[in-house]
C-alpha positions as CSV (number, residue, x, y, z in Angstrom):
1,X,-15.0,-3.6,5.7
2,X,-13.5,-6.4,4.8
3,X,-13.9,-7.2,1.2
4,X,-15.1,-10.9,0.1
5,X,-13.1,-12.6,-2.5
6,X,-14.9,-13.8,-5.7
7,X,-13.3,-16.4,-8.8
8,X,-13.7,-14.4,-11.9
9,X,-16.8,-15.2,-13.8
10,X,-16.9,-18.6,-15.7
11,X,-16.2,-18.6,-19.6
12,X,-19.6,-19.0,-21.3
13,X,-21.4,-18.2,-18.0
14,X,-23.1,-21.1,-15.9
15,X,-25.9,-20.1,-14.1
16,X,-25.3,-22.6,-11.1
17,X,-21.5,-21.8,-11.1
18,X,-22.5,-18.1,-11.0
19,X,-24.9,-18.4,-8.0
20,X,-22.8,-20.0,-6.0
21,X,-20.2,-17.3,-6.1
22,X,-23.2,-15.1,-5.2
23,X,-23.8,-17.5,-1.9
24,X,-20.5,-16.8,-0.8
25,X,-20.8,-12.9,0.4
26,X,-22.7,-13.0,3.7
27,X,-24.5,-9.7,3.0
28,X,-25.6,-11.1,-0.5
29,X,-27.1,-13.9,1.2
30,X,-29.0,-11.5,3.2
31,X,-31.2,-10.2,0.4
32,X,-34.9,-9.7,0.6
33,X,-37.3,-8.6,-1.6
34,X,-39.5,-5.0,-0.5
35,X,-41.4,-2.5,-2.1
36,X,-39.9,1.0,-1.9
37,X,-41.5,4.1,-1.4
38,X,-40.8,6.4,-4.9
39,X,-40.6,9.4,-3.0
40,X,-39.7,10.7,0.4
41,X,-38.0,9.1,3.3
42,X,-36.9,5.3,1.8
43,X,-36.9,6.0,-1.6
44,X,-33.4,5.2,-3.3
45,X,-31.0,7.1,-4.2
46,X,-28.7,7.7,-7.4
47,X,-27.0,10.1,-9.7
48,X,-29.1,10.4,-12.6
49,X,-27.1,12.3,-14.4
50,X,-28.9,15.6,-14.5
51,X,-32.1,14.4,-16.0
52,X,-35.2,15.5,-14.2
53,X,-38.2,12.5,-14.1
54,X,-40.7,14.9,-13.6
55,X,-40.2,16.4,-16.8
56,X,-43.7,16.5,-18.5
57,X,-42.8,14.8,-21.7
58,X,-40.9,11.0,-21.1
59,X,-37.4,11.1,-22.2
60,X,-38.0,9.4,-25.2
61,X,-35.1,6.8,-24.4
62,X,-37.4,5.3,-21.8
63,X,-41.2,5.7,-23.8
64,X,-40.9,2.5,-24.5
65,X,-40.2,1.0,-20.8
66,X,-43.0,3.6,-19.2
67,X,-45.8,2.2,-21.9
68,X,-45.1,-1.4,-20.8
69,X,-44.5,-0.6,-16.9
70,X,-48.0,1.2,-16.9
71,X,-49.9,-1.6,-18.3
72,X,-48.5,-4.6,-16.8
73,X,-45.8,-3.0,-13.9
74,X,-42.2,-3.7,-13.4
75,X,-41.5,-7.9,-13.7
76,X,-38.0,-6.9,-13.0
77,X,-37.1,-6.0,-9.8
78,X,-33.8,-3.6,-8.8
79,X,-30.7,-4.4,-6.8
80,X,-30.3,-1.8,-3.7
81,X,-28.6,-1.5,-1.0
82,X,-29.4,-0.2,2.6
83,X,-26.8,1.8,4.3
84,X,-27.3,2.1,7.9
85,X,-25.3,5.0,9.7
86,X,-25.6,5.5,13.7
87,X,-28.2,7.7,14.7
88,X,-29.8,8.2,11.3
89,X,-32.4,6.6,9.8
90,X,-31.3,3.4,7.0
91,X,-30.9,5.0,3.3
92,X,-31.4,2.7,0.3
93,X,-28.6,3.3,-2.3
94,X,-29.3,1.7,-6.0
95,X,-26.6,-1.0,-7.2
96,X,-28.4,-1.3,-10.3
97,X,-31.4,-0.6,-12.9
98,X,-30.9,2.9,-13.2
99,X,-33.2,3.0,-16.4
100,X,-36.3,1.1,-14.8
101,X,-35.8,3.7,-11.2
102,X,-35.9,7.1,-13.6
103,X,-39.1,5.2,-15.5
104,X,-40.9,4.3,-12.2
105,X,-40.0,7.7,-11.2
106,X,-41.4,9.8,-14.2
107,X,-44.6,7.5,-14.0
108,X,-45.2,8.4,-10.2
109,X,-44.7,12.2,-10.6
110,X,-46.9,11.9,-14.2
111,X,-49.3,8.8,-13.5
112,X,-50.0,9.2,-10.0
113,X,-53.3,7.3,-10.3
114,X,-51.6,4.5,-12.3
115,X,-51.3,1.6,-9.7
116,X,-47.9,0.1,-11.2
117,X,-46.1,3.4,-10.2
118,X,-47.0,3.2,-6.5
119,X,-44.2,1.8,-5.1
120,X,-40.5,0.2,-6.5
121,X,-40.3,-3.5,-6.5
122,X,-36.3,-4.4,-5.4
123,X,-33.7,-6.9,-4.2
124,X,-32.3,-5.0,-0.6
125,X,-29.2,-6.2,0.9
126,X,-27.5,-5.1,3.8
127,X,-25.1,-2.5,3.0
128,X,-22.3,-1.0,2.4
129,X,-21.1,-3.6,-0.4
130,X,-17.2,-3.5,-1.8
131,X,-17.0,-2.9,-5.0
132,X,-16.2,-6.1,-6.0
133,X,-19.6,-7.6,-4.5
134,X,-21.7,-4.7,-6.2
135,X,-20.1,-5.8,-9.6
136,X,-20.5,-9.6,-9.1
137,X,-24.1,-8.9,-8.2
138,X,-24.6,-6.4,-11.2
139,X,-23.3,-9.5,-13.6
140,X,-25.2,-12.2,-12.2
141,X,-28.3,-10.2,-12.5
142,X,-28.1,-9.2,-16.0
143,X,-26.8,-12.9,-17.0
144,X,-29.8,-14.0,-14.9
145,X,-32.2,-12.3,-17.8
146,X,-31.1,-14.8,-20.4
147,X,-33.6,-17.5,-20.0
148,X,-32.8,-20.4,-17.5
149,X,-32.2,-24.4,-18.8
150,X,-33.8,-26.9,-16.6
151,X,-30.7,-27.5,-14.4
152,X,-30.3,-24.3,-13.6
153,X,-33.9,-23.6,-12.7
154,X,-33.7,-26.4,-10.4
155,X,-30.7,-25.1,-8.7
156,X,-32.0,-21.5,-8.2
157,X,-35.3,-23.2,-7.0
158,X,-32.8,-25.1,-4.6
159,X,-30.7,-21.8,-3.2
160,X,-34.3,-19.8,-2.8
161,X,-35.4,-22.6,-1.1
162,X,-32.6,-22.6,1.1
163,X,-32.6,-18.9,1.6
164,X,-36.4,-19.3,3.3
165,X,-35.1,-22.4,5.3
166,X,-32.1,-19.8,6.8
167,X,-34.4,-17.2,7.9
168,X,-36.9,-19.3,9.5
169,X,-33.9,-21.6,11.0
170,X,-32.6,-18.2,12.4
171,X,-35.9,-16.4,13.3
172,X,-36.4,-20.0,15.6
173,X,-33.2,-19.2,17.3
174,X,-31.8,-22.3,15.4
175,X,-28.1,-21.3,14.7
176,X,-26.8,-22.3,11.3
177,X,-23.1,-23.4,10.9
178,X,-20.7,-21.8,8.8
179,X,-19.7,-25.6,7.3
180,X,-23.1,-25.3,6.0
181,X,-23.3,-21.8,4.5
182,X,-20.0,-22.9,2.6
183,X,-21.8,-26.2,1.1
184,X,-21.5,-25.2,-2.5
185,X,-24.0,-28.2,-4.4
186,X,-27.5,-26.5,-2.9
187,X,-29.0,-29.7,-3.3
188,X,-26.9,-31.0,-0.2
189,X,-27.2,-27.6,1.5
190,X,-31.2,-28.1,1.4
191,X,-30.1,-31.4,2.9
192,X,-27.9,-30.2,5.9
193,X,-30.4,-27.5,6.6
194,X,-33.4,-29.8,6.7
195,X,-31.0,-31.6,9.6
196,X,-31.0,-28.5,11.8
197,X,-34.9,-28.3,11.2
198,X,-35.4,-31.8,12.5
199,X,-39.4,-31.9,12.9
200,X,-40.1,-28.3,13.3
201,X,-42.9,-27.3,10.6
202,X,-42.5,-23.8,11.2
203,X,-39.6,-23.6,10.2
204,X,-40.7,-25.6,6.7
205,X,-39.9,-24.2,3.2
206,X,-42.7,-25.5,1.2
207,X,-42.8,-24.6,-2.5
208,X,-45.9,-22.6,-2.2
209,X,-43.8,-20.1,-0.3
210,X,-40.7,-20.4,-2.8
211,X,-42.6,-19.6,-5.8
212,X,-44.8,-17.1,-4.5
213,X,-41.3,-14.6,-3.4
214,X,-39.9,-15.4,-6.6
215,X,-43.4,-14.4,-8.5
216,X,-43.0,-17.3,-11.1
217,X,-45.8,-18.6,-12.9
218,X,-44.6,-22.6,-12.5
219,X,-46.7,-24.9,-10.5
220,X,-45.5,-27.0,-7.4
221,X,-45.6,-30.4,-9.4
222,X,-43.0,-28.5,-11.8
223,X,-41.1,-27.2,-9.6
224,X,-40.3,-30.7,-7.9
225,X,-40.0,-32.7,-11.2
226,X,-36.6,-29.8,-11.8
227,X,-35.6,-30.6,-8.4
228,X,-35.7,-34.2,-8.4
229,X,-34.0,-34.7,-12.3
230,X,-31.0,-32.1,-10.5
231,X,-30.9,-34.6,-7.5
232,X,-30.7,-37.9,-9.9
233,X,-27.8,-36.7,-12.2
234,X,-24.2,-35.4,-11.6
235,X,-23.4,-31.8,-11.6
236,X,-21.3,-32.7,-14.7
237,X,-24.0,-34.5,-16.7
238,X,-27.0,-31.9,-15.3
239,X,-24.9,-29.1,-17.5
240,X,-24.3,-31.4,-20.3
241,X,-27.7,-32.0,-21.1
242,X,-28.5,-28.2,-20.2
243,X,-26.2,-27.4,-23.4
244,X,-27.8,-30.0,-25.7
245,X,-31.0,-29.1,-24.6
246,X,-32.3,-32.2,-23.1
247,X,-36.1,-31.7,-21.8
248,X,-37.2,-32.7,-18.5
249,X,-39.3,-35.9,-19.2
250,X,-36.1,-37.5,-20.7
251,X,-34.1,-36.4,-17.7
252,X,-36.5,-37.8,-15.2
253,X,-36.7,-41.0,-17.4
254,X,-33.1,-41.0,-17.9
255,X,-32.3,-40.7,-14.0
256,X,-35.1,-44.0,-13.7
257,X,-32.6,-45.9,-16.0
258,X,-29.7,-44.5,-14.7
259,X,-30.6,-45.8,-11.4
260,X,-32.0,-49.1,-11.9
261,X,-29.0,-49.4,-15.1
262,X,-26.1,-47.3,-14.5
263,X,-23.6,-48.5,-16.4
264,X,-25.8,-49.0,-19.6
265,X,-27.2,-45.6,-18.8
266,X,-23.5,-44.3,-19.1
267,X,-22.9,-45.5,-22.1
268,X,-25.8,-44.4,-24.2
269,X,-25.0,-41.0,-23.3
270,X,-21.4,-41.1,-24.3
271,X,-22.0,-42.9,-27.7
272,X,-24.9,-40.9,-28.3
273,X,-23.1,-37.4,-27.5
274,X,-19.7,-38.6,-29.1
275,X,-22.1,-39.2,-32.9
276,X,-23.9,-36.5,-32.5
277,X,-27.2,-38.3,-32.4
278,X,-28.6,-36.9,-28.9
279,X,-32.0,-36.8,-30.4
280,X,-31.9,-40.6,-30.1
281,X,-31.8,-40.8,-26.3
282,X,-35.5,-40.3,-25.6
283,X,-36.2,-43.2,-27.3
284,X,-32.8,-44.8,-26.8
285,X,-33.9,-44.1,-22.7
286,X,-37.5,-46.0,-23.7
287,X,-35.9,-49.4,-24.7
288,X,-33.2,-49.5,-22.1
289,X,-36.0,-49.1,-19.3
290,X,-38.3,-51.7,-21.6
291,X,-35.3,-54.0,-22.4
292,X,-33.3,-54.7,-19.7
293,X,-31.5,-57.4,-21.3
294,X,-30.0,-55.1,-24.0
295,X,-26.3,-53.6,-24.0
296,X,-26.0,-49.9,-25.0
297,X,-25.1,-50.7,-28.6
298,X,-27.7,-52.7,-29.2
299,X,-30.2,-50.3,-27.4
300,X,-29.0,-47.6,-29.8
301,X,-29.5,-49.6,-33.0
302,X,-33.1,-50.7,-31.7
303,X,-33.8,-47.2,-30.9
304,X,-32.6,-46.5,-34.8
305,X,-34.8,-48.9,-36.3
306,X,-37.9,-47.5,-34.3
307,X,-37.4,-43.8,-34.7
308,X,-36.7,-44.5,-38.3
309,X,-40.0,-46.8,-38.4
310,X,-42.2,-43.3,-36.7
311,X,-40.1,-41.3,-39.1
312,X,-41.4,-43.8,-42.3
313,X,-45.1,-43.9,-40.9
314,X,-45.1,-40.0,-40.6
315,X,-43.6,-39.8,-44.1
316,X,-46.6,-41.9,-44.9
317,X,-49.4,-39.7,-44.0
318,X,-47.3,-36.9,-45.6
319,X,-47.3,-38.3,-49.1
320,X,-51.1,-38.9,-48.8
321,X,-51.0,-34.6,-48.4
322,X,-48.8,-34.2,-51.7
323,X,-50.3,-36.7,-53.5
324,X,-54.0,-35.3,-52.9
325,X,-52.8,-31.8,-53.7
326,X,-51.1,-32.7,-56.9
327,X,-53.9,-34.1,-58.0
328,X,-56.7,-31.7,-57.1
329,X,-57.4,-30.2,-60.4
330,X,-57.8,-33.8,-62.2
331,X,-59.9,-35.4,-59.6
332,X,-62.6,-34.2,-57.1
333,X,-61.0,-35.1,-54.2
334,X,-60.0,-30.5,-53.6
335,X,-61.7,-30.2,-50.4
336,X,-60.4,-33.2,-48.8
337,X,-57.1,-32.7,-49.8
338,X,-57.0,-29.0,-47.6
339,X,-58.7,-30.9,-44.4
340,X,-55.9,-34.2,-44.8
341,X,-53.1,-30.8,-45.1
342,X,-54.6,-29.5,-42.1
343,X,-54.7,-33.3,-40.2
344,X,-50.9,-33.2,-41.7
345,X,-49.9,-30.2,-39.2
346,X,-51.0,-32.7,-36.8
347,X,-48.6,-34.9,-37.7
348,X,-45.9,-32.6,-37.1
349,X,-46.8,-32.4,-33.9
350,X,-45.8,-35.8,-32.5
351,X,-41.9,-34.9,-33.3
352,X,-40.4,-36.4,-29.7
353,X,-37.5,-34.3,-29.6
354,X,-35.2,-31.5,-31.8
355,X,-33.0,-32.9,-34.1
356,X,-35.1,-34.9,-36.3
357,X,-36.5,-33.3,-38.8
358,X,-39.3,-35.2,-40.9
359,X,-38.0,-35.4,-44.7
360,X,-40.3,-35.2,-47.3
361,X,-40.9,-38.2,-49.2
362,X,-41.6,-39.2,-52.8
363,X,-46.0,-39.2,-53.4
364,X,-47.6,-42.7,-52.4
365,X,-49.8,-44.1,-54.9
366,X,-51.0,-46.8,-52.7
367,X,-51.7,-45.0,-49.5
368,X,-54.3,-42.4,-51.3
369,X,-57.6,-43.0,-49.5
370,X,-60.8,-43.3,-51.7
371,X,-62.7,-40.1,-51.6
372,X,-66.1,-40.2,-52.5
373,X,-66.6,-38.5,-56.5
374,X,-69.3,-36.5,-56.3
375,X,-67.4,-33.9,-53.7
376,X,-65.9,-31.0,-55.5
377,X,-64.6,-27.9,-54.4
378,X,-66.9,-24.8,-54.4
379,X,-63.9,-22.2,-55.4
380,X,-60.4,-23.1,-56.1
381,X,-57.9,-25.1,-53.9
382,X,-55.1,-23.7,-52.5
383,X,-51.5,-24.3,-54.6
384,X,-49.9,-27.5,-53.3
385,X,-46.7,-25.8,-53.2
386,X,-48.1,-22.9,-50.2
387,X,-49.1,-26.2,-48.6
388,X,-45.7,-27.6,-48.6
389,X,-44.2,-24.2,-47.5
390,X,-46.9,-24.0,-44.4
391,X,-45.6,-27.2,-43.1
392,X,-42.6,-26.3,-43.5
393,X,-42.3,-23.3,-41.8
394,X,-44.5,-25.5,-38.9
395,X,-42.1,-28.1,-38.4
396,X,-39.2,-25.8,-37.9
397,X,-40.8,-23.5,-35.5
398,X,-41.9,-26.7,-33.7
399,X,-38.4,-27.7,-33.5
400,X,-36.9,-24.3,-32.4
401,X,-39.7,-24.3,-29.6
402,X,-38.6,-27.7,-28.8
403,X,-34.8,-26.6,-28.6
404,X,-35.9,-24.5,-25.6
405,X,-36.4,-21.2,-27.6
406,X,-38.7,-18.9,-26.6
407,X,-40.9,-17.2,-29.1
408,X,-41.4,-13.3,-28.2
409,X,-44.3,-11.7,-26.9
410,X,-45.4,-10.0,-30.4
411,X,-44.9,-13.1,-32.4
412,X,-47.1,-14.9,-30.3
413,X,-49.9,-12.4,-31.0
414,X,-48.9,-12.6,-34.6
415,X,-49.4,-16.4,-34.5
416,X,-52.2,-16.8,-32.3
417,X,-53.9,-13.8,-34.9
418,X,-53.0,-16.6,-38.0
419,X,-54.3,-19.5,-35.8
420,X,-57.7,-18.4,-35.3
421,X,-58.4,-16.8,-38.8
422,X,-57.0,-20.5,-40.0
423,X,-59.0,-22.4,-37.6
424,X,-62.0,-20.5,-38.7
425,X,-61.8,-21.1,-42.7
426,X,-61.2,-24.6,-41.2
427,X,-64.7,-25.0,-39.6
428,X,-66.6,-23.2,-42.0
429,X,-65.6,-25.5,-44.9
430,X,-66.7,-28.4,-42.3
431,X,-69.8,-26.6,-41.9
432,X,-70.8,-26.3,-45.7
433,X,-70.4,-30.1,-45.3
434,X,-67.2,-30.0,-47.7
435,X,-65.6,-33.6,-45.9
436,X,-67.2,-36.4,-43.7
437,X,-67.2,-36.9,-40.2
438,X,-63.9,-38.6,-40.0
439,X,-62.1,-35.9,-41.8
440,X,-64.1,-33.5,-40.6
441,X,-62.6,-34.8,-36.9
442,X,-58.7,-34.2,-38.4
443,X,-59.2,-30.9,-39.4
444,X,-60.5,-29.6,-36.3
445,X,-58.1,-31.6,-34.5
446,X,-54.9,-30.0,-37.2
447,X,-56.3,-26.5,-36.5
């Protein structure tokens, strides 16, 4: 066989840059999704270095893998490939996931009556694959679990897309030219493709179809909004904003200026990128679509003065918080004081982007709200100082979340745990009538 060459692996890894290498091995191309049989004729095969999955007890390397396959199955698929010899029946050899195969095996032979050990969910190509497309695939598959940015969600939306379009195209009797297997920007392959399918609707890739091979929980509104922010930008500028972590609404709103504005477009980006002040361009994005008039240096100072004016108006309401708590034990404002912290988290909340933080400022006299003197707390108010931490802690998980991090699965228990035992206390001290309706409103709102 003649074996396909491949670039070596990008430095830092881009996602696009990585599937397109993929996209040039015919065979690779060629992958489809099945469900293998565990045991028997299909099943695949490997060396698993003399351990035995039926053993009765799970080797306690894997215990942690079978609990979680048993309750909600395998999410990963594996990578095999299916050797066909003449005269014999096709044989599935594994490329990779050696760990998840020996888990789904132990569980079949040990939970036969667990559904999620019926059958091996796997990525088949047409075999046999050189060594050097077996390790390609092997690194784009475990670089593929890091979690994917925007534009490179859009582009493996794109290649899927056009993986469906090929088969149809083919299954039609529609040849497909190499020129347009070769077309590396999978935006413009879609495009080519689509050219060949002319008018034919059964040969269609509709993103109902896309999304339901790869199994991914995003809706078809989503998955076009990617698409069309990849389509609007460069390549270039699509990875750019991937690395500062640039959500999608400020991409699509971006690509509106951009269009309409290219050259002031241009420049915001640049001076905002160059100082370090990307969490600017949202709103930076908002007055150049607003202000057409403006150049981009006086966009970016207007889009100072009004993220600096949000910033002062949120700094506001905080003091109000600090000001109420510090007071607690010489007025009898307690009770309120806990329902404005709660309104406060609220607050947080409306942050537009990563980057900038709200800093704490000096107590308010004048913005204290008169609080009516005959409501005083029935046991004592929580230290102003726990307050300040909560927030705290709030406004930077808010902007980590924003950043595009993920919080993991047990966190999110632990937090959503918190939330309700918080939001609880919350409503009962509305219910013992401790604030009025307006406050009473924030709070539940905050929680």
């Amino acid at each position: 066989m003649t074996s396909t060459s491949f670039e070596a692996p990008p430095d830092g890894g881009s996602m696009i840059r990585l599937t397109e290498i993929l996209h040039r091995s015919v065979k690779l191309r060629q992958r489809r999704f099945e469900m293998l049989p565990l045991r028997g004729q299909g099943a695949p095969f490997t060396e698993l270095h003399a351990r035995n999955p039926s053993d009765t007890l799970p080797p306690s390397e894997l215990a942690d893998l079978i609990s979680s396959m048993s309750v909600i199955g395998l999410l990963e698929p594996v990578l095999a490939e299916e050797i066909v010899v003449d005269g014999k029946a096709p044989t599935i050899r594994l490329v990779t996931g050696e760990r998840r195969l020996r888990a789904m095996r132990w569980g079949a032979v040990n939970r036969p009556e667990n559904p999620h050990f019926q059958a091996l969910p796997a990525v088949v190509c047409p075999g046999p694959l050189s060594e050097e497309e077996r390790h390609m695939w092997r690194f784009v598959e475990n670089f593929a679990r890091e979690p994917l940015r925007p534009g490179e969600q859009a582009a493996a939306l794109l290649y899927q897309r056009c993986a469906i379009l090929v088969g149809k195209l083919l299954k039609a009797g529609k040849p497909v030219p190499q020129e347009v297997y070769a077309i590396p920007d999978p935006a413009e392959r879609f495009l080519a493709l689509e050219k060949i399918r002319g008018t034919d609707s059964s040969c269609a890739a509709p993103w109902s179809e896309v999304l339901d091979r790869l199994g991914l929980q995003l809706n078809e509104r989503k998955a076009g909004e990617l698409v069309r922010a990849f389509r609007a930008l460069p390549r270039d500028l699509t990875e750019e904003m991937d690395e500062a972590a640039i959500r999608l609404n400020t991409r699509i709103r971006f690509a509106e200026l951009r269009n309409g504005r290219a050259q002031a477009a241009e420049g915001i980006w640049a001076a905002l990128k160059s100082s370090k002040r990307l969490h600017l361009l949202p709103t930076a994005v908002n007055v150049g679509l607003e202000e057409p008039e403006l150049e981009p240096d006086e966009i970016i100072t207007e889009a100072e003065e009004r993220q600096e004016a949000a910033n002062a108006g949120r700094r506001a309401k905080l003091s109000r918080v600090l000001t109420h708590a510090e007071d607690q034990e010489e007025t009898d404002e307690g009770d309120d004081a806990g329902v404005s912290a709660a309104a406060a988290a609220d607050e947080v909340a409306e942050i537009a982007e990563p980057g900038c933080p709200v800093q704490p400022a000096a107590p308010a006299e004048a913005a204290a709200e008169a609080v009516p003197a005959d409501v005083a707390p029935s046991r004592p108010a929580v230290e102003s100082n726990t307050i300040r931490a909560a927030l705290d802690g709030i406004r930077g998980l808010l902007a980590e979340v924003r950043a595009g991090k993920e919080i993991a699965r047990y966190d999110r228990g632990s937090l959503r745990l918190a939330l309700r035992e918080l939001h609880d206390h919350l409503e009962g001290a509305t219910a013992d009538g401790a604030t009025d309706h307006n406050a009473t409103t924030e709070g539940s709102e905050a929680a």
